[in-house]
N, C-alpha and C positions, 0 to 999 in steps of 0.2 A: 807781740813784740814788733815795733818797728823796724824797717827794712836797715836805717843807719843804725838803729841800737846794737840791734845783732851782728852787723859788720862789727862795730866798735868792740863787740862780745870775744867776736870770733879772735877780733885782732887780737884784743890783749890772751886772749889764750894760747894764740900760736907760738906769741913770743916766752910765754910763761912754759910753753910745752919745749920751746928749743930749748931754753936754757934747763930745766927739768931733767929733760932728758941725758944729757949726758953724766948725770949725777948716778944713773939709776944701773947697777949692777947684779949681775945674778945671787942667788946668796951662796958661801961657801960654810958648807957643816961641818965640823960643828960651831952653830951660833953660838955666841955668847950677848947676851944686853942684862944692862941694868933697867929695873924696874920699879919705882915709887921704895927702894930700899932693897931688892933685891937682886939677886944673879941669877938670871936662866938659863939653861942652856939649850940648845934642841940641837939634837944629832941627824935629824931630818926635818920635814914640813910635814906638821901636823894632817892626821889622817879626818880625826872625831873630834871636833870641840863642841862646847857645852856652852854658850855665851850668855850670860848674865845682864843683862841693859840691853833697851832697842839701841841706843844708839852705836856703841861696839855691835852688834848683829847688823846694823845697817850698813856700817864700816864693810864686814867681812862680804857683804851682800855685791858691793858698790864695786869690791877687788874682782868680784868674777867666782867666789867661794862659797857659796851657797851649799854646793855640795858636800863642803866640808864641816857644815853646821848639823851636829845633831841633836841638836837641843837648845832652845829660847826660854827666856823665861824675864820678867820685870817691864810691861809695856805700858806705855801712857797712851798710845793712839794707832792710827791706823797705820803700815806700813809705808816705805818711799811708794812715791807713784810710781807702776811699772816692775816692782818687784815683788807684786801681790801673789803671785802663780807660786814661785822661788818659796815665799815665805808660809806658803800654805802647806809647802812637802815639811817642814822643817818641824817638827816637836816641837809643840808648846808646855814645857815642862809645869807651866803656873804664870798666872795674867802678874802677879808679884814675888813671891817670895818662895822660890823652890826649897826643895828640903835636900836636906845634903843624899840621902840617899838616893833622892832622884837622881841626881844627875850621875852618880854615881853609877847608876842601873844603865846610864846610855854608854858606858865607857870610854869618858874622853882620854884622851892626850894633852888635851890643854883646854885648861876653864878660862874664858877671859871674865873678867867684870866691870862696869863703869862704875858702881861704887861699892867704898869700902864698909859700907854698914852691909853691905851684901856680904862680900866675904874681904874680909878684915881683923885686924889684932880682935875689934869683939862683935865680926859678921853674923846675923842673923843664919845666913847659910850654915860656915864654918870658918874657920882660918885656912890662910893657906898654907900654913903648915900641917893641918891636916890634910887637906891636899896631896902636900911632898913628900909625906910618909908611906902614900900611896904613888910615888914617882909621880906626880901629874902635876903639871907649872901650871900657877894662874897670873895672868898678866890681866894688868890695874889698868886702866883708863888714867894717864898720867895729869887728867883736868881733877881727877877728883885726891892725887897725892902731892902732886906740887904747886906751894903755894898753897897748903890748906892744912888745917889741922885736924885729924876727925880722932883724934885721943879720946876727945870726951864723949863719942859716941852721937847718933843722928846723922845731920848736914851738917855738922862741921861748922868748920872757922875758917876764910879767908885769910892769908897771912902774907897774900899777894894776889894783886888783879886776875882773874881768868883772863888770854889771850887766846886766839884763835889756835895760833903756834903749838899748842896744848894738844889740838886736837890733831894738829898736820904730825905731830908727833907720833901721835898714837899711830894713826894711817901708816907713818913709815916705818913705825916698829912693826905691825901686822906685815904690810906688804913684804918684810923682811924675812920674818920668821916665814912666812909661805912659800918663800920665791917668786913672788911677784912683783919687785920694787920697780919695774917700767911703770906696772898698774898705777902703782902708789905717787910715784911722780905724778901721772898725767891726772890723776885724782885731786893731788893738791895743788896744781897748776888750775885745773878747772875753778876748784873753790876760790883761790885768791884774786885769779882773773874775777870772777862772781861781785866780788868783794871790792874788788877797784871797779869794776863797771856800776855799781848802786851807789858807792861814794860819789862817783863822778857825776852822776843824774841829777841829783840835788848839790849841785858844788856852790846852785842860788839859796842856800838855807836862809830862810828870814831871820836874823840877829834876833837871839833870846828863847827863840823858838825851845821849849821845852816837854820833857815827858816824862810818865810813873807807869812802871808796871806792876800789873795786879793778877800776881799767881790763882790764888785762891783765898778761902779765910773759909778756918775752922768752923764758925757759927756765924751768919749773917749779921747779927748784932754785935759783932766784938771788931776791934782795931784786923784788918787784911795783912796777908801776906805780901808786902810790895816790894822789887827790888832796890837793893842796894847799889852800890855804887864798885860790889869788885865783884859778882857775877858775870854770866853771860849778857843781862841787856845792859849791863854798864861799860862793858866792851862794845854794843851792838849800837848804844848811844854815842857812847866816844868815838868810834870809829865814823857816824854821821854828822858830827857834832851837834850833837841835841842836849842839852843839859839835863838831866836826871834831877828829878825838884827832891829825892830823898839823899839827904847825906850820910848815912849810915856806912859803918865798912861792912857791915854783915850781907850777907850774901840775900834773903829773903825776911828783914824784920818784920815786926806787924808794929803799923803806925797807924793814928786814929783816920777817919774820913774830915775830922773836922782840920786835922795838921793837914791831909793835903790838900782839902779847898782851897785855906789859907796858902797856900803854895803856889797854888791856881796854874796847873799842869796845860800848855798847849791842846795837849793829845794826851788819851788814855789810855794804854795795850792792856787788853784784854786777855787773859790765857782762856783757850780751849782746848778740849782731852778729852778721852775716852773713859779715865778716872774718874770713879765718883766717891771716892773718899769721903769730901767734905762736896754738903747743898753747893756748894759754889764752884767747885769741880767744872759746873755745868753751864758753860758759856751763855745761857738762854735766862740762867737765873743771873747771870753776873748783870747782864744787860737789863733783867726786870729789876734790878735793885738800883742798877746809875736812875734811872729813868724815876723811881718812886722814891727812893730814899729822901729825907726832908734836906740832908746837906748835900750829898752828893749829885741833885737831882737839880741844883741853882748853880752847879761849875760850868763855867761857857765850854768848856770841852763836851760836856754833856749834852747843853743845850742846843748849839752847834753841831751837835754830829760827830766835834770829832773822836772816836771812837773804833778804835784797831784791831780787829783782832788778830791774833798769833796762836799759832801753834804752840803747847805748851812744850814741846821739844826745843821749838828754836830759843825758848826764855830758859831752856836747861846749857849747861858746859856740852852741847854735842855739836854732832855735824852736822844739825839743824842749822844752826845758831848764822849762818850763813844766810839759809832762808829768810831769816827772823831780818838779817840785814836789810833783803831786797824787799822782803813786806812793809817793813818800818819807810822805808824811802821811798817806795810806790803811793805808800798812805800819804805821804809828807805833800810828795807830787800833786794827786791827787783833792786835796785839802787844801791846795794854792799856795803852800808854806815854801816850796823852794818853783826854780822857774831850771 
């Protein structure tokens, strides 16, 4: 980072920390908040939590609350950098999909989850009504309830854009329920300064400049997983102004390779992850297929280099997705697209 970048960094943060901070008040118990549909209450700040999703565990990590994490469970990659020590005391309950008795066996106070096919009206975990039956709140990562439908089970339906705001939410509900709402200020002061500092770098965006991101795809031969237009990189595009060449509202469709040549994407972002669900999981093979495939291997994005990769967190609704901004507009930089 540059001597002025990081002046520029610090600046907007100072001011994002003054005004922050006079927001941020102790909590008084007993809480009450509403959550993706329900009332919680906590008569103190949780002792034991159970956290469901990296990205809520990275949340609790980020507040200073590590210690209060007894249990992880649902990971796509490696932890924040610098909180590798932190996350290594912490139980790893299951790399996906814990079982309700687990977490159960750590005895939490409060489960949180990032999503509701975790624990949900039909969570693979459980619901959180069974949960409540046992006194124990679980609070919802409010990117994956509002603005989304997941009635039908899976990922869901977008029913309005993911926004960042989603996520600064969650931070402030966490930071709340702990007693740590300074933390949670200066946390989402940091992120948004982040976020007007990466806008601002490329503010020369070359007109038309466009891009597709390419989660994964089930079998290398069939139509990819690429975003849509009211996810995380459809916010992560809009907010740089990049145009996204898929118009879908769906959060992750799978469109052929031949629609998006025809589209003819700038730049390509790439997901990589520690998941190997599907061959394509594995950012070595996404790149051995741009490179050979007969269509996707003649797109000037390909041919040219340009070629991005991300973290498959920051292409998720998390506190990645930040990340995903400053990568996206470093690549742009670097790729001669903005000045």
């Amino acid at each position: 980072m540059t001597l002025s970048r990081r002046a520029c960094l610090l600046g907007l943060l100072a001011v994002a920390l003054s005004a922050g901070s006079a927001l941020a008040a102790p909590t008084r118990y007993p809480l009450t908040i509403e959550n993706c549909g329900r009332t919680l209450t906590f008569d103190k700040a949780p002792e034991r939590t159970v956290s469901i999703g990296q990205s809520t565990t990275e949340i609790l990590y980020l507040l200073g609350l590590a210690d209060k994490v007894a249990g992880t469970a649902l990971w796509v990659g490696p932890v924040l950098s610098g909180y590798e020590e932190a996350n290594a005391r912490v139980k790893r309950l299951a790399d996906n999909d814990p079982s309700f008795e687990s977490v159960l066996a750590e005895r939490p106070d409060l489960v949180t989850t990032q999503f509701e096919w975790q624990v949900g009206p039909q969570g693979v975990v459980a619901t959180p009504e069974q949960f409540a039956e046992l006194g124990i709140p679980v609070y919802t990562s409010p990117a994956d309830c509002k603005g989304k439908d997941n009635a039908g089970g899976g990922d869901g339906t977008r029913t309005a854009r993911f926004t960042m705001d989603l996520v600064y939410e969650e931070i402030e509900d966490l930071a709340r329920i702990f007693d740590v709402a300074d933390r949670g200020a200066e946390l989402v002061a940091d992120l948004k300064a982040r976020e007007t500092a990466a806008k601002a770098r490329i503010a020369g965006l070359k007109p038309g400049t466009s891009a597709v991101f390419w989660f994964s795809s089930a079998e290398l031969d069939i139509d990819p997983y690429v975003a849509g237009q009211s996810g995380a990189p459809g916010a992560i595009m809009s907010l740089l102004g990049v145009r996204n060449v898929i118009d879908s509202q769906e959060e992750w469709p799978t469109v052929g390779w031949e629609t998006i040549a025809r589209a003819n994407p700038t730049v390509i972002v790439a997901g990589k992850m520690d998941r190997r669900r599907f061959p394509a999981d594995d950012i070595a093979v996404k790149l051995a297929f741009l490179k050979s495939d007969p269509v996707a291997s003649l797109m000037p994005a390909v041919r040219q280099g340009r070629i991005v990769e991300m973290d498959a967190q920051a292409m998720n609704p998390t506190i990645r997705t930040v990340e995903g901004i400053e990568v996206l507009a470093d690549a742009l930089l670097k790729a001669g697209l903005a000045q």
